[in-house]
PyMOL Python script that loads the backbone (N, CA, C, O; Angstrom):
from pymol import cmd

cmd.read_pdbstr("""\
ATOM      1  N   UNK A   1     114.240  67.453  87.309  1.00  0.00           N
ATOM      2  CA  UNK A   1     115.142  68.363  87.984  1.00  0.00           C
ATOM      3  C   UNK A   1     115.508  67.776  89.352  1.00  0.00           C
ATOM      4  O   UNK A   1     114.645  67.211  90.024  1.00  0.00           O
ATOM      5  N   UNK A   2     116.671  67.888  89.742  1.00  0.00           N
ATOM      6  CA  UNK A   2     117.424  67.555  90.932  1.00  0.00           C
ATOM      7  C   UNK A   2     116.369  68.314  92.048  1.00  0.00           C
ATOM      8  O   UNK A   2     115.486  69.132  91.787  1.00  0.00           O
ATOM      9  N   UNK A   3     116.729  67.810  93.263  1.00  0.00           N
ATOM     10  CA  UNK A   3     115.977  68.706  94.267  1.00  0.00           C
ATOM     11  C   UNK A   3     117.065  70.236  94.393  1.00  0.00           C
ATOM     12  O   UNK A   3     116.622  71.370  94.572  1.00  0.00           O
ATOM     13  N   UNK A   4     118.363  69.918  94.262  1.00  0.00           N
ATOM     14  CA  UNK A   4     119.128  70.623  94.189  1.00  0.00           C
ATOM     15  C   UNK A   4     118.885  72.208  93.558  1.00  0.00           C
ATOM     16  O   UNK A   4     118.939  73.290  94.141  1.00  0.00           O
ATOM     17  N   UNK A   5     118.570  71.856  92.000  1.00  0.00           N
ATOM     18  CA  UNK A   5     118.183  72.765  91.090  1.00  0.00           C
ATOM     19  C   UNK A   5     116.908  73.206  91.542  1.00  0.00           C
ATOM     20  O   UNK A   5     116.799  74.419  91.359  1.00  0.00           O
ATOM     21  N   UNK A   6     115.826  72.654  92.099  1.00  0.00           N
ATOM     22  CA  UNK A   6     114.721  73.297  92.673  1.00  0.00           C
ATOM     23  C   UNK A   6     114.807  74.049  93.497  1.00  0.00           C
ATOM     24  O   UNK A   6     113.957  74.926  93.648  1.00  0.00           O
ATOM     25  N   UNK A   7     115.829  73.926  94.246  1.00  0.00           N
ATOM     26  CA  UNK A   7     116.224  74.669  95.469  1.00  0.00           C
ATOM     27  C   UNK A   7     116.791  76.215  94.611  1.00  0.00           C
ATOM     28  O   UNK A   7     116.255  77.313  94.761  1.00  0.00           O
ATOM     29  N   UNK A   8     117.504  76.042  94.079  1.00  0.00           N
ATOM     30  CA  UNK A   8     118.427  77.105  92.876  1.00  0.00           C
ATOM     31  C   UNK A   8     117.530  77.715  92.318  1.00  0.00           C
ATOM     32  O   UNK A   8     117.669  78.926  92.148  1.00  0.00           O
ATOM     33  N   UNK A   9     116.757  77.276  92.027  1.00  0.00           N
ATOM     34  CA  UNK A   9     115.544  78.007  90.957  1.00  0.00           C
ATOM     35  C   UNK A   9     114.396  79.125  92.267  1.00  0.00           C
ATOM     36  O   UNK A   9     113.869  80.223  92.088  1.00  0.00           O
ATOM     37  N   UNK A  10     114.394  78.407  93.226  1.00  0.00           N
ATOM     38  CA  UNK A  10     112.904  78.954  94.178  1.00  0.00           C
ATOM     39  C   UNK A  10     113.712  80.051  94.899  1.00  0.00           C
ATOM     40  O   UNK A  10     113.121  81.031  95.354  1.00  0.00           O
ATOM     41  N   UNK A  11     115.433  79.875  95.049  1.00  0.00           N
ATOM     42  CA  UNK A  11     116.390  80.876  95.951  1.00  0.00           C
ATOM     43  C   UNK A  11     116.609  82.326  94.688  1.00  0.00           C
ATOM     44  O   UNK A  11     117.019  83.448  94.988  1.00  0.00           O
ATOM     45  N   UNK A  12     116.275  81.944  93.546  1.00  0.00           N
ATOM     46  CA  UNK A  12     116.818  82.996  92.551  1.00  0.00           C
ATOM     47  C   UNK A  12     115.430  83.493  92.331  1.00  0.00           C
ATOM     48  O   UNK A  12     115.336  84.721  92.330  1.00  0.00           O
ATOM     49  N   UNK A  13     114.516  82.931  92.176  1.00  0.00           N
ATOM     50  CA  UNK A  13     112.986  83.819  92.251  1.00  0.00           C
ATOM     51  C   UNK A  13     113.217  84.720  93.498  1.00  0.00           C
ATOM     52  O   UNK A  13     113.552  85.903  93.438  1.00  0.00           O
ATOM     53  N   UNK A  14     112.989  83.987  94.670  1.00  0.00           N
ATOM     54  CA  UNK A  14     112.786  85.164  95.616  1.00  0.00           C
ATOM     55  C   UNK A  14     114.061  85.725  95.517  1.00  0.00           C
ATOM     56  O   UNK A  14     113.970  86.523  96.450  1.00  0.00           O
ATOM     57  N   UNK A  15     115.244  85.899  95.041  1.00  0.00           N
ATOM     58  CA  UNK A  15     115.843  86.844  95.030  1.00  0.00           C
ATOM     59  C   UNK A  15     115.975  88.550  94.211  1.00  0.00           C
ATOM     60  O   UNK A  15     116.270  89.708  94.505  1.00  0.00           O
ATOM     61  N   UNK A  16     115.459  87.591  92.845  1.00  0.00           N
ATOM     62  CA  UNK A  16     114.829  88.807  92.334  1.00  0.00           C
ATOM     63  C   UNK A  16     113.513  89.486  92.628  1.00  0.00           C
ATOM     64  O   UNK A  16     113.332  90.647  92.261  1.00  0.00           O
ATOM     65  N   UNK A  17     112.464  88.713  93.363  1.00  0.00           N
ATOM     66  CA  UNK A  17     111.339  89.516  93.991  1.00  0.00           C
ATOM     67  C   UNK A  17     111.892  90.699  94.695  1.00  0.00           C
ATOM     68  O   UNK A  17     111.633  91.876  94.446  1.00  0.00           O
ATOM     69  N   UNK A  18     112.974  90.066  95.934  1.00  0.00           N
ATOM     70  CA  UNK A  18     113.858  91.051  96.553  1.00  0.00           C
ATOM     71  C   UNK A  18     114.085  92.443  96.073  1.00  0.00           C
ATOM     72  O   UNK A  18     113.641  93.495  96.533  1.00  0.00           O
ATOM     73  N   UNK A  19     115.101  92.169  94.747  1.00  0.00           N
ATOM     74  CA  UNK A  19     115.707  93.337  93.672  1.00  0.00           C
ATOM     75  C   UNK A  19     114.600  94.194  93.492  1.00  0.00           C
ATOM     76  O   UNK A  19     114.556  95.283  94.064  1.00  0.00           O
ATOM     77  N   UNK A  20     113.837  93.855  92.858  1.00  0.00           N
ATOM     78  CA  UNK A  20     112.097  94.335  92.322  1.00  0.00           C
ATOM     79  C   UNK A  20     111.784  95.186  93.411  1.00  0.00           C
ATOM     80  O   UNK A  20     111.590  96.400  93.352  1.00  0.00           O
ATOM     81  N   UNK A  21     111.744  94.310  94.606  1.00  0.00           N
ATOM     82  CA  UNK A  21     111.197  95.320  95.736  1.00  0.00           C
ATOM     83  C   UNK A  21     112.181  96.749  95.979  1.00  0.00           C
ATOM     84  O   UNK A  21     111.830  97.885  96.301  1.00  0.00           O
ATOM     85  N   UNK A  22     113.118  96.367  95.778  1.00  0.00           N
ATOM     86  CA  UNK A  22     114.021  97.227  96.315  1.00  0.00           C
ATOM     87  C   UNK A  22     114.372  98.694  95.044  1.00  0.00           C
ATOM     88  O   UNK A  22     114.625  99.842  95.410  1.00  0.00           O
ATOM     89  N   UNK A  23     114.315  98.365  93.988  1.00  0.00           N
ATOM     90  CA  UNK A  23     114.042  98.877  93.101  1.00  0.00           C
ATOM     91  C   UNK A  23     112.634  99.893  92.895  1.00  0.00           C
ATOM     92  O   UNK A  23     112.598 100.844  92.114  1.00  0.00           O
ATOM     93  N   UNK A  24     112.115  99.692  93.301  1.00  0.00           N
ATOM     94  CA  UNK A  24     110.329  99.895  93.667  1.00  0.00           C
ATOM     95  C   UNK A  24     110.623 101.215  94.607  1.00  0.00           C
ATOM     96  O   UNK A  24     110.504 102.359  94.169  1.00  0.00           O
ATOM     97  N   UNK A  25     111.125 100.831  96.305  1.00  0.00           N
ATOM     98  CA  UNK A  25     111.370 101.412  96.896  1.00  0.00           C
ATOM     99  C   UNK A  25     112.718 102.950  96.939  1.00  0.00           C
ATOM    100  O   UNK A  25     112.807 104.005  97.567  1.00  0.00           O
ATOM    101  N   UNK A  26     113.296 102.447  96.194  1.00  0.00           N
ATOM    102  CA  UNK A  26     114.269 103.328  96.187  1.00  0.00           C
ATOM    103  C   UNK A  26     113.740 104.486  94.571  1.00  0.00           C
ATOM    104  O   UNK A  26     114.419 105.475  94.299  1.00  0.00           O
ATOM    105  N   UNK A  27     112.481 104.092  93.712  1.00  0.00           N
ATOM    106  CA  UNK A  27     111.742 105.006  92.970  1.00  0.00           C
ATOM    107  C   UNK A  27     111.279 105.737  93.776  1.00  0.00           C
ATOM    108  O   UNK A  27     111.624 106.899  93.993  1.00  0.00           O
ATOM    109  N   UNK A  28     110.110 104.876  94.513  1.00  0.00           N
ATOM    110  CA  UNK A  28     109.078 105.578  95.245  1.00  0.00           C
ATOM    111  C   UNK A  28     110.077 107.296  96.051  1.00  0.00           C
ATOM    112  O   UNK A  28     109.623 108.433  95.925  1.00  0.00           O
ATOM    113  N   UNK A  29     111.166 107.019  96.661  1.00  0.00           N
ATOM    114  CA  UNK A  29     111.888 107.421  97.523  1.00  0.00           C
ATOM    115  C   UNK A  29     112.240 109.140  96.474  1.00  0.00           C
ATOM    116  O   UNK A  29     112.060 110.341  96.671  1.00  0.00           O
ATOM    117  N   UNK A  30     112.770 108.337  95.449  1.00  0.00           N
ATOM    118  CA  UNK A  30     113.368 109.593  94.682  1.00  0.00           C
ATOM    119  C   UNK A  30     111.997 110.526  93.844  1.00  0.00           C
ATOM    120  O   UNK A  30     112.007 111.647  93.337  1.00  0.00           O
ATOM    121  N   UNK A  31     110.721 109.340  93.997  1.00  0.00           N
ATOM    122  CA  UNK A  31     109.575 110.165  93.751  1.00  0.00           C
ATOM    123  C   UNK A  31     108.963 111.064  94.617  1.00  0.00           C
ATOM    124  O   UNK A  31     108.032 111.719  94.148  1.00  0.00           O
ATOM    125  N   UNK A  32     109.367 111.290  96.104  1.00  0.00           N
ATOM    126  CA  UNK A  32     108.863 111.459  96.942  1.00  0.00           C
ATOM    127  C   UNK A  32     109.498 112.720  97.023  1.00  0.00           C
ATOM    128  O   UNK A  32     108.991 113.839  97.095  1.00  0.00           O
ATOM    129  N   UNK A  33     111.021 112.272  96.993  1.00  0.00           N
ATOM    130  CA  UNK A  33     111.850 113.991  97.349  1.00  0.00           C
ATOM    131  C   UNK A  33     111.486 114.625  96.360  1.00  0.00           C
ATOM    132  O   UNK A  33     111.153 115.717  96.822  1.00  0.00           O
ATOM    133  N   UNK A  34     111.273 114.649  94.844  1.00  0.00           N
ATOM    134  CA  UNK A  34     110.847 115.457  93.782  1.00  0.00           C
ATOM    135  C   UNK A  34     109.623 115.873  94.378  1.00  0.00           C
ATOM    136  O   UNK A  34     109.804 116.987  94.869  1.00  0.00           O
ATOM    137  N   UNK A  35     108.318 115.427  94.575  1.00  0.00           N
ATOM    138  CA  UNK A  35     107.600 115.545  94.809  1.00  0.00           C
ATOM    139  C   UNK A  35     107.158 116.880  95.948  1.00  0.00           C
ATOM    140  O   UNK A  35     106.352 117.783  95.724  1.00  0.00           O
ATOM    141  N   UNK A  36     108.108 116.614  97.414  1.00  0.00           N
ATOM    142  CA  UNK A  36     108.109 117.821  98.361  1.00  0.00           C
ATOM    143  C   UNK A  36     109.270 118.560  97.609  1.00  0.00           C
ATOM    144  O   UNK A  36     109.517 119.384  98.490  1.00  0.00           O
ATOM    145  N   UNK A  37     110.010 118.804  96.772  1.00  0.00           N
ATOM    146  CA  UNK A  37     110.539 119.535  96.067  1.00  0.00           C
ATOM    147  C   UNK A  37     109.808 120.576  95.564  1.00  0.00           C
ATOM    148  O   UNK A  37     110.109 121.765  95.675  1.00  0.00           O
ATOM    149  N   UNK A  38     108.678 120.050  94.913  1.00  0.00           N
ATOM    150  CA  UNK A  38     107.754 120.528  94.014  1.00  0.00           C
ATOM    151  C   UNK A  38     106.805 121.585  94.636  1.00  0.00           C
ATOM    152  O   UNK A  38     106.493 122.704  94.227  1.00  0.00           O
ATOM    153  N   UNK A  39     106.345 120.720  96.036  1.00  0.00           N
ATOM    154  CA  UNK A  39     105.372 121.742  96.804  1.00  0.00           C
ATOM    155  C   UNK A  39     106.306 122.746  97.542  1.00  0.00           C
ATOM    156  O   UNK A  39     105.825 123.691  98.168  1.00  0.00           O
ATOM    157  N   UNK A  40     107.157 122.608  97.490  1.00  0.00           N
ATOM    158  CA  UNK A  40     108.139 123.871  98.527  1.00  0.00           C
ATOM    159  C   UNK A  40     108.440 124.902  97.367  1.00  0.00           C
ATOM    160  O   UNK A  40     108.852 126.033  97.626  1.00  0.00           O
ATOM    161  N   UNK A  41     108.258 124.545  96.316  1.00  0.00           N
ATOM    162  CA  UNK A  41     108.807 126.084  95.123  1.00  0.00           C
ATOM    163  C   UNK A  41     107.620 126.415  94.872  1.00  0.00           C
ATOM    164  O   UNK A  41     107.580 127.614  94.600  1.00  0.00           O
ATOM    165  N   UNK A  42     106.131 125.685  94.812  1.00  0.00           N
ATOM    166  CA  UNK A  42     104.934 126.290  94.968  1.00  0.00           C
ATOM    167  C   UNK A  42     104.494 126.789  96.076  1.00  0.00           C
ATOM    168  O   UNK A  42     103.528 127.541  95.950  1.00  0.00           O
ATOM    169  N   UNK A  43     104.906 126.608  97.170  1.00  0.00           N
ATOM    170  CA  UNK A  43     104.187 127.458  98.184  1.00  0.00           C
ATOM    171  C   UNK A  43     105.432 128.473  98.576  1.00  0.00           C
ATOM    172  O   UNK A  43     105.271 128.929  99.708  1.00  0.00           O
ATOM    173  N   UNK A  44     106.676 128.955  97.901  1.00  0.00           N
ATOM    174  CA  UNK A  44     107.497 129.528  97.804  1.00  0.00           C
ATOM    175  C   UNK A  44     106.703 130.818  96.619  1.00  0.00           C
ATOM    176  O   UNK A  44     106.736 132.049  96.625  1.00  0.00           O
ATOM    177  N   UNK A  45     106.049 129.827  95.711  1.00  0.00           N
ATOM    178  CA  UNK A  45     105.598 131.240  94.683  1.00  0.00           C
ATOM    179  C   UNK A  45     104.537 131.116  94.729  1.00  0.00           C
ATOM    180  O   UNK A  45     104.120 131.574  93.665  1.00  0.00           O
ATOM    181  N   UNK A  46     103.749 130.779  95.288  1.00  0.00           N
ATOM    182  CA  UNK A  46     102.281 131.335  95.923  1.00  0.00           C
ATOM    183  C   UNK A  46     102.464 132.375  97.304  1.00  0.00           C
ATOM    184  O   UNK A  46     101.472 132.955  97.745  1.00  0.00           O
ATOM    185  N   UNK A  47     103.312 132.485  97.701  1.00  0.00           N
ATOM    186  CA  UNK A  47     103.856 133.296  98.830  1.00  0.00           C
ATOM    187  C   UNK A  47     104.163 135.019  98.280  1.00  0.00           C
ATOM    188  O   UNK A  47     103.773 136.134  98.625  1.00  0.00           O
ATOM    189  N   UNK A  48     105.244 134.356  97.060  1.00  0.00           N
ATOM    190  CA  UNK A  48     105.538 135.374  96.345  1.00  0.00           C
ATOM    191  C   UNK A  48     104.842 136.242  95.539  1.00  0.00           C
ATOM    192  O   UNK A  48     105.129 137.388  95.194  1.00  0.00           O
ATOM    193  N   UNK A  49     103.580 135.330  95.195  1.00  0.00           N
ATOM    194  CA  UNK A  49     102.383 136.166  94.356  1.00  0.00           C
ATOM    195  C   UNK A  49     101.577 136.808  95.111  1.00  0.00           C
ATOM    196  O   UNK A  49     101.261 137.926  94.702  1.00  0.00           O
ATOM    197  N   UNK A  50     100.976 136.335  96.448  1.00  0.00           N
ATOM    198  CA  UNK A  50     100.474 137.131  97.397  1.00  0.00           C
ATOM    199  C   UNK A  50     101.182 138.007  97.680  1.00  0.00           C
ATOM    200  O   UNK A  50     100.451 138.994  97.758  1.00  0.00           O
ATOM    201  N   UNK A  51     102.755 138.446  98.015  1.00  0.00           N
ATOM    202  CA  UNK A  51     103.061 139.369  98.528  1.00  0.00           C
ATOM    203  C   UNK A  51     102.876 140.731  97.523  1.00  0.00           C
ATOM    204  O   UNK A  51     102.312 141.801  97.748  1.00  0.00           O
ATOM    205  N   UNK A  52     103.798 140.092  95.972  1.00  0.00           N
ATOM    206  CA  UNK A  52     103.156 141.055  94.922  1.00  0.00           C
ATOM    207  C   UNK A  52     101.728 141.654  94.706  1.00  0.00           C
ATOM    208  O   UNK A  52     101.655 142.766  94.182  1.00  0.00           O
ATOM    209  N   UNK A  53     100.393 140.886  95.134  1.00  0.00           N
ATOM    210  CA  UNK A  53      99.300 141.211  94.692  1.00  0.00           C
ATOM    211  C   UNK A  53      98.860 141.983  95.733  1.00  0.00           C
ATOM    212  O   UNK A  53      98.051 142.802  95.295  1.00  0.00           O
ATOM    213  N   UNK A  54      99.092 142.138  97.392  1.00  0.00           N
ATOM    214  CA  UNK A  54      98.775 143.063  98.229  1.00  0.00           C
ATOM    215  C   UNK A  54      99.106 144.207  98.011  1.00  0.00           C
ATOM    216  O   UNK A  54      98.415 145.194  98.264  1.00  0.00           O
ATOM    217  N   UNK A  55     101.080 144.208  97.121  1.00  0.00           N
ATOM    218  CA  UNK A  55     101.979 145.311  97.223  1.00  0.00           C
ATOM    219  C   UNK A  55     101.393 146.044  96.048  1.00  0.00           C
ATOM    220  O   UNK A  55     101.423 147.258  96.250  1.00  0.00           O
ATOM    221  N   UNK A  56     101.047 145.827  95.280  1.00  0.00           N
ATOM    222  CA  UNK A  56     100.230 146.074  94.097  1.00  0.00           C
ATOM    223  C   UNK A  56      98.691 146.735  94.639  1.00  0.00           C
ATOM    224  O   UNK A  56      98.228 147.715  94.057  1.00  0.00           O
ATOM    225  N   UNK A  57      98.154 146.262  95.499  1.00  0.00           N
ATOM    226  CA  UNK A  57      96.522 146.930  95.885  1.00  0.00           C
ATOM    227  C   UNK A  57      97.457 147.989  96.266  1.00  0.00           C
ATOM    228  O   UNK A  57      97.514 149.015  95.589  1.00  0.00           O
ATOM    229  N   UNK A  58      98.186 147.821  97.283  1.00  0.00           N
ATOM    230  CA  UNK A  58      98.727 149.339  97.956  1.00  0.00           C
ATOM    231  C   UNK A  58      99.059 150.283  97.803  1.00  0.00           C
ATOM    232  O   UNK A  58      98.825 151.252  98.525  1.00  0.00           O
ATOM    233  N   UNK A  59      99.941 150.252  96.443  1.00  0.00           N
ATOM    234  CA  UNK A  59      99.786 151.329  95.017  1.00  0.00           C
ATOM    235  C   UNK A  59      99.039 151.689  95.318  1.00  0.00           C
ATOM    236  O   UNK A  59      98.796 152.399  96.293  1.00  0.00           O
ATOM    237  N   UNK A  60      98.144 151.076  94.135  1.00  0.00           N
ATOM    238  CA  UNK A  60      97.014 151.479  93.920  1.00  0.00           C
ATOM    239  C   UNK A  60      95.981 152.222  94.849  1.00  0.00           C
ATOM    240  O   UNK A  60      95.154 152.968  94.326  1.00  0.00           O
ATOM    241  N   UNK A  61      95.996 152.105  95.719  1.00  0.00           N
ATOM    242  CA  UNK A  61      95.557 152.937  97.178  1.00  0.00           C
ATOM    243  C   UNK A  61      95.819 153.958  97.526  1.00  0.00           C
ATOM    244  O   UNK A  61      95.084 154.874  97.894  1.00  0.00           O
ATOM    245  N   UNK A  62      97.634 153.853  97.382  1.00  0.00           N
ATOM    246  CA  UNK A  62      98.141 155.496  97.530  1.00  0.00           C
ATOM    247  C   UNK A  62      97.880 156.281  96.506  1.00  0.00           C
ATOM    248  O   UNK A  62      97.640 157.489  96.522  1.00  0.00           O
ATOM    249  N   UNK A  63      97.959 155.240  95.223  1.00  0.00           N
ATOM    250  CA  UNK A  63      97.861 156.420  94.098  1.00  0.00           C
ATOM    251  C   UNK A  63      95.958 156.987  94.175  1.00  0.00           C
ATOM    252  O   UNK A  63      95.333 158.005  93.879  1.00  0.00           O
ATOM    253  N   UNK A  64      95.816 156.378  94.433  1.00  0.00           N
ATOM    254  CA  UNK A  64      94.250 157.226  94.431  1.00  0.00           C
ATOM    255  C   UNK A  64      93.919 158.199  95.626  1.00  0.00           C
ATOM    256  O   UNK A  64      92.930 158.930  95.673  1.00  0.00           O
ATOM    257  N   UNK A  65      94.819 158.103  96.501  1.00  0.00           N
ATOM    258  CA  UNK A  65      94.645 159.055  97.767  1.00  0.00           C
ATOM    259  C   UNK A  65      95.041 160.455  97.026  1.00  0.00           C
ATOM    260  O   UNK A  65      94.441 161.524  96.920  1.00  0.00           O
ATOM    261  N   UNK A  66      96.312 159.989  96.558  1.00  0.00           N
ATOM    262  CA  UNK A  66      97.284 161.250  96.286  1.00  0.00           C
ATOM    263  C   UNK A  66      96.509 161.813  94.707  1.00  0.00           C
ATOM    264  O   UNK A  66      96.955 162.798  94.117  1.00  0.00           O
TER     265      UNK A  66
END
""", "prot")
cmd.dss("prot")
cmd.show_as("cartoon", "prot")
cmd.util.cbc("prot")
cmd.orient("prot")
């Protein structure tokens, strides 16, 4: 091989290492927003179940007063 083509060959490896990386990063990224996606509708309905399960004792409270 030419030095030429060595050169061609070692510039197109690290170029696709590049791609790879970048590819990698821009998963990680769209894994990440799903991810706090995920915990914001769970602590959205863990919010929502506590409020139901107090509003629910409280019934139940009045109805036994009354």
């Amino acid at each position: 091989m030419a030095e030429t083509e060595i050169a061609a060959l070692t510039l197109g490896i690290q170029i696709g290492m590049l791609l790879m990386l970048l590819v990698q990063v821009i998963g990680s990224t769209i894994d990440d927003r799903r991810d706090r996606r995920a915990v914001r509708e769970a602590v959205k309905r863990s919010a929502g179940e506590l409020y139901l399960s107090s509003f629910r004792r409280y019934q139940l409270r009045e109805r036994s007063r009354a």
